[in-house]
N, C-alpha and C positions, 0 to 999 in steps of 0.2 A: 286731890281735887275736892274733899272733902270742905266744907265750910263750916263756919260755926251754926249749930242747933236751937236755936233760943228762939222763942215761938214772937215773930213783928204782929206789930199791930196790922188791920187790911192795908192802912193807907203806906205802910213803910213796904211791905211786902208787892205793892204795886209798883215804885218809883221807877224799876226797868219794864219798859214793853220788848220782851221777845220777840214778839209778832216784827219787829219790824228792825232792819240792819240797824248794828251798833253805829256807823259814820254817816254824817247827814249827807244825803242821794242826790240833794241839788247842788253841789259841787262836784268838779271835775275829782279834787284831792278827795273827798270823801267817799265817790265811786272807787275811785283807783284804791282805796287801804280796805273799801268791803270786798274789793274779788282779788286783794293779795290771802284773804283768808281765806275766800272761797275756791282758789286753786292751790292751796298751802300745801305739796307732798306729803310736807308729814302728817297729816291726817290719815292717810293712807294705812300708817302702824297701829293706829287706835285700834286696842282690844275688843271684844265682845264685854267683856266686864268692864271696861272702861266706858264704851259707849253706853252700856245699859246705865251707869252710873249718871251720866248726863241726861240722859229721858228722864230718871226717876227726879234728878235734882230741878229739870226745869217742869216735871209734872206741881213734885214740891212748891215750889216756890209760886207759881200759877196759881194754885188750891189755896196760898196762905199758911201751910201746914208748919213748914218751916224757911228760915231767912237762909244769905249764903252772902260769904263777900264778890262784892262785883266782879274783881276778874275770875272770879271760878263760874261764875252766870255765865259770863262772855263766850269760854272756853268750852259750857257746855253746848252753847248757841252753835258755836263753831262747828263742832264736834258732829251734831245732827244734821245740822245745813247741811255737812260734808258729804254725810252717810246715807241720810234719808229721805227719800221721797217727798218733798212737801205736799204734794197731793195725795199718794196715795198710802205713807206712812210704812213703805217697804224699806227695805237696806238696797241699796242701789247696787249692782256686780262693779267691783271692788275696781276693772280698767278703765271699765265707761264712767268712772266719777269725774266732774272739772279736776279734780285734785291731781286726776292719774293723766290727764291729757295733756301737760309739759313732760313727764317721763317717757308715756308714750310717742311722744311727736319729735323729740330728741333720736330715735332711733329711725323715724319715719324721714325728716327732714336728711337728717347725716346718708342717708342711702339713696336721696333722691339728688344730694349736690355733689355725689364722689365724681371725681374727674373723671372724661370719658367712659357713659356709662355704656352697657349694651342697653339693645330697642328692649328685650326681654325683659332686661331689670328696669328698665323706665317704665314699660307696662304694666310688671308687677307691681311696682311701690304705688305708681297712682293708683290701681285698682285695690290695692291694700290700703291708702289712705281714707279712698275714700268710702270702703268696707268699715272701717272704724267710724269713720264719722256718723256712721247709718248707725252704729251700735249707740254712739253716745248720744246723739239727740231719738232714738228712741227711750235708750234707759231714763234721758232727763226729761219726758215731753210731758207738755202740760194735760195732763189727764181732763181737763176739759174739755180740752178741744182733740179728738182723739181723731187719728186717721187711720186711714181703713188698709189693708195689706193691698192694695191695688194700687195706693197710694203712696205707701214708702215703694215698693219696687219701681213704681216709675218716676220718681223722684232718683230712688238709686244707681236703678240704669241710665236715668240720663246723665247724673251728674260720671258713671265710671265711663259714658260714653265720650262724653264731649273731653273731659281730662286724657283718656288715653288717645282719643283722636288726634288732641290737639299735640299732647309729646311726641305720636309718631310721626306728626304733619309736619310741624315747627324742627322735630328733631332733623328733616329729613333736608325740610329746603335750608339748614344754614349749613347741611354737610354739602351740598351740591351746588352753594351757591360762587359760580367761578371768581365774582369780583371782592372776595371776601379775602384779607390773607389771613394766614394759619391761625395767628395770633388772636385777631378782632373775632373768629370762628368759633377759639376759644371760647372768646369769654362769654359770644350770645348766648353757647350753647348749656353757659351754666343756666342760663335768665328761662330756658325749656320751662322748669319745672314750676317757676314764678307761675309764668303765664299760663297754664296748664290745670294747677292747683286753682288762682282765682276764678281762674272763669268757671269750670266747674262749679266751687263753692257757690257762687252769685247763681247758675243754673239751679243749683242746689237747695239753695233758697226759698227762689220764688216756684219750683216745680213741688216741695214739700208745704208750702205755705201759701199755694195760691187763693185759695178757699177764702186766705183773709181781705184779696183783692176782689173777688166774686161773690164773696156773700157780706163784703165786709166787717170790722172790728168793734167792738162797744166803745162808744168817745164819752165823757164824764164832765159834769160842772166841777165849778171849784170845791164843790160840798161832796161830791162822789155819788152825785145820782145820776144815771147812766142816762140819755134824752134820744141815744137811739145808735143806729147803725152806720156806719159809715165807709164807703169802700174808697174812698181817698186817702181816708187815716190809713187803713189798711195797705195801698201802696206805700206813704211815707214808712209805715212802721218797715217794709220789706227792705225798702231801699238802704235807710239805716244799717238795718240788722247785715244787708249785705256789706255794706264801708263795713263794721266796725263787727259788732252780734251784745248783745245785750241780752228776765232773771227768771226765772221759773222756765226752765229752758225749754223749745219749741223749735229750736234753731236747726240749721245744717252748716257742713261745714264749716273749714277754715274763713275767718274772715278776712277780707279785705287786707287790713291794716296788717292782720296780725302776721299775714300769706307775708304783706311787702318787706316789714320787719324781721323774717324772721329768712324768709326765700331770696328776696334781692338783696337785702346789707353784706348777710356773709359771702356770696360771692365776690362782691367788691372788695370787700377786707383781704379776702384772701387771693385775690388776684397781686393784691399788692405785697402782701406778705408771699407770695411767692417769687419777687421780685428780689428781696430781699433777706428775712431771716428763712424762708425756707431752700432758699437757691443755695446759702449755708449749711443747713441741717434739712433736707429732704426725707428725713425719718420721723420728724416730728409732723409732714401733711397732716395725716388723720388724725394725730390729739389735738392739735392746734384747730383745725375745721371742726371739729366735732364741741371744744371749747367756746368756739365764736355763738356756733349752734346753739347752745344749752344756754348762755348767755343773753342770746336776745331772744330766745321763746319765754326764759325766767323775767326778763322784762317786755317784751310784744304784748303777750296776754292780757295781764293786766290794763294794759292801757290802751290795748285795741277796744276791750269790752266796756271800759270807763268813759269811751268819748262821748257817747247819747246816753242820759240818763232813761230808767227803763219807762216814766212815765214822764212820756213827752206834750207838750204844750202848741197848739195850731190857731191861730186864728179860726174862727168860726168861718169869716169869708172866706178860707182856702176852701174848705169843705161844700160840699155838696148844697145845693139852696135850702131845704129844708131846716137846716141850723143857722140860716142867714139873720132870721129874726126872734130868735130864743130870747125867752125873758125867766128870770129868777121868780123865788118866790112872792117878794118883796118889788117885783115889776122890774126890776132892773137890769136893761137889756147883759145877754151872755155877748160877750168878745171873744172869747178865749175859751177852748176845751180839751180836755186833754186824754188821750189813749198809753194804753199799756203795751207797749215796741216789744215787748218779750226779748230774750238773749241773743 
């Protein structure tokens, strides 16, 4: 990862801005290739000497000290994003990284769609899901907006309440429901865990991030000078974040998208492949289900997170009146303002 040594002049040694993702953020295509890096597994194997390698080279190159070829710039970008704290400059616990959350959620999801589960295991996996999720959007939270332990617990408990509520509720009336045959019984009782995971997450959400609807969120002109507070932004940003989750992460849970992607496709698929090649080889169920799995959370992710870019754009009229008649520096009235939706 080393690069060549040769001391750039200031203006060559600036031409990358670190500060800011390698793919332009107001395309959908350019969202989607910065968070295929930002959940990349293999970041996960990155050494202690490797990573210190990439601090010192992008301290380097920052200082002007010395040059590097681009794609070793990129890979060092990569490499911190992955590991480090953006606010607080810590190494983040190694499961709770985005990197580690398709590995982990492969073994979460595969347990939560095994065919007829018991109430037991459907309790534990939701209340283990969404034990993880608490760990990862604390390790990832935006140290500026910091909440208080009174605050994740009852964010927590609501969200492990309303998920296990809802598996044993949903679990219970499509067992007992008479006009149901065996078959259709089947297959709702895959869609349990769908239903169960999203609503949670969305509880999840707005119970850990209600602060931004009650005290509301900073909104910005086009120049980035912040004109005030706004608790309407502050719902849009929530509502977002729950369809989809979006960067300095702040977030709860599974999102939306990524829940429908990754909790409702594979039951389908595999409803039908149990029709078919598994009604042939019934020993392949679990590599086949577990396949389908790993396969759309490696693609879900990404492109649940990619659908709202993180700083979104509002008409000034949606907002509260106070920003109705904004003017620039130069007099000319603001239309347009924009907030940062967080992940």
């Amino acid at each position: 990862m080393e690069g060549t040594t040769t001391t750039p002049s200031p203006a060559k040694s600036l031409r990358l801005d670190l500060t800011k993702p390698r793919y332009d953020q107001s395309t959908f295509y350019g969202r989607w290739r910065h968070f295929l890096d930002v959940t990349d597994p293999r970041t996960l194997l990155v050494s202690e000497d490797e990573l210190s390698r990439a601090l010192t080279m992008i301290q380097d190159y920052r200082s002007g000290r010395r040059d590097f070829m681009e794609e070793d710039l990129w890979r060092a970008k990569k490499i911190k994003d992955a590991i480090v704290h953006g606010d607080t400059g810590e190494k983040i616990f190694a499961p709770f990284r985005l990197s580690a959350f398709v590995p982990m959620n492969i073994v979460i999801c595969a347990a939560m769609l095994m065919p007829n589960p018991s109430m037991a295991s459907q309790l534990f996996w939701q209340w283990f899901n969404q034990s993880y999720n608490v760990g990862v959007n604390h390790a990832n939270r935006n140290a500026s907006n910091q909440m208080s332990n009174s605050q994740i617990m009852l964010a927590y408990g609501g969200a492990v309440a309303v998920s296990c509520s809802l598996a044993a509720g949903l679990s219970q009336l499509v067992k007992k429901a008479p006009s149901l045959s065996p078959a259709l019984r089947a297959t709702l009782s895959r869609f349990v865990p769908f239903t169960a995971v999203a609503t949670a997450g969305v509880v999840n959400v707005f119970l850990m991030r209600k602060n931004e609807m009650t005290e509301g969120i900073a909104v910005q002109d086009k120049d980035g000078n912040v004109v005030g507070k706004s608790q309407r932004a502050g719902l849009f940003a929530l509502t977002q974040t729950s369809i989809s989750r979006h960067a300095r992460l702040q977030t709860p849970s599974l999102p939306c998208l990524t829940t429908a992607m990754v909790m409702a496709v594979p039951p389908i698929i595999m409803a039908g492949a149990e029709k078919t090649l598994l009604k042939r080889y019934p020993k392949l169920h679990w590599p086949v289900n577990l396949g389908v799995i790993t396969g759309m959370l490696f693609a879900a992710l990404p492109i649940a997170i990619a659908v709202f870019p993180q700083n979104c754009s509002v008409s000034a009229k949606l907002l509260e009146p106070q920003f109705h008649n904004l003017k620039d520096a130069k007099g000319n009235p603001i239309d347009t303002l924009s907030y940062n939706k967080g992940l």
